[in-house]
C-alpha positions in Angstrom: 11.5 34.8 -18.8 10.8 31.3 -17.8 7.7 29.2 -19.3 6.5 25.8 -18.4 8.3 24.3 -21.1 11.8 25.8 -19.6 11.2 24.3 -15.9 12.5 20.9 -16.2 12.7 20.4 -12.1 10.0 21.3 -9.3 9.8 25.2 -10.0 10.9 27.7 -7.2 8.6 30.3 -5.7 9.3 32.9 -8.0 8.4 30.5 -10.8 5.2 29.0 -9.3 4.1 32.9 -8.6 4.5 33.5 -12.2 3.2 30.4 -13.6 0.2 31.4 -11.4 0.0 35.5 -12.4 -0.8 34.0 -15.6 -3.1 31.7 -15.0 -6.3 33.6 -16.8 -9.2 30.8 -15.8 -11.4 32.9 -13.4 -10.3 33.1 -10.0 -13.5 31.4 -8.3 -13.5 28.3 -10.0 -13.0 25.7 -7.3 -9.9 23.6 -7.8 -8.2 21.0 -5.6 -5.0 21.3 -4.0 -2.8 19.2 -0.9 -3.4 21.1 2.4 0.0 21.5 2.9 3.0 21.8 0.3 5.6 22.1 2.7 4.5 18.5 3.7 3.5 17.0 1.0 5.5 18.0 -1.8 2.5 19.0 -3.4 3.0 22.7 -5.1 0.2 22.6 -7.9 -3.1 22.7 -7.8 -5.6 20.7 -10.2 -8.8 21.3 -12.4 -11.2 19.2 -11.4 -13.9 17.5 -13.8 -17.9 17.6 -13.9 -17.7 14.7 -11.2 -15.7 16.7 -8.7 -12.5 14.2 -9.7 -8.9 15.6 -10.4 -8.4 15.9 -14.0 -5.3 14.4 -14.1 -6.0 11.5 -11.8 -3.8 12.8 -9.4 -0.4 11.7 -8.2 -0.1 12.1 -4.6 -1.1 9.7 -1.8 -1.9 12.9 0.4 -5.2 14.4 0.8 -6.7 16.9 -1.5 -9.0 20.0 0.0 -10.8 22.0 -2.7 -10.7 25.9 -2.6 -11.0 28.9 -5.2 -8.3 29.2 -7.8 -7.4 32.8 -6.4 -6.9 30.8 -2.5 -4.5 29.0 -4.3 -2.9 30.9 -6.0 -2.2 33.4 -3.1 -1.4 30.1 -0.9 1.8 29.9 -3.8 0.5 27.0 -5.8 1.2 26.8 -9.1 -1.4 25.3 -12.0 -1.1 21.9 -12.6 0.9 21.5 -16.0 -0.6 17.4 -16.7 -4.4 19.1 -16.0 -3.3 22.2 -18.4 -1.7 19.5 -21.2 -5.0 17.5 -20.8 -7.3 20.5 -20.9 -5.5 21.8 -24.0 -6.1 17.9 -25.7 
């Protein structure tokens, strides 16, 4: 079974779906996302902080649309591992 530690490239779908199934935060907290992964590149969505800002600053140049952890998860985004290692500080 993979974990987060064990993905050392840009995870596949199967690995983003299960990085996601157990993501236990509640469903209909809004975080932020890129609109379009395909596009973008962009296959994780963030926590965001008390000021509506991406925990972990970000790292994309494209834009970000907010939505509820469950959209995103069912849209086959994955949780952002640099938010989850700053949470976890």
């Amino acid at each position: 079974m993979d974990t987060r530690k064990q993905i050392n490239q840009k995870p596949t779908s199967e690995q983003r779906a299960k990085l996601a199934a157990e993501d236990s935060r509640d469903d209909s907290d809004i975080v932020a996302t890129t609109p379009s992964g395909a596009y973008t590149g962009g296959y994780a969505y963030h926590e965001l902080d008390d000021d509506g800002e991406l925990v972990c600053g970000g790292h994309s140049e494209g834009h970000f649309v907010e939505m509820t952890r469950g959209e995103a998860k069912r849209s086959g985004k994955t949780p952002c591992g640099k938010c989850e290692w700053i949470l976890d500080r």
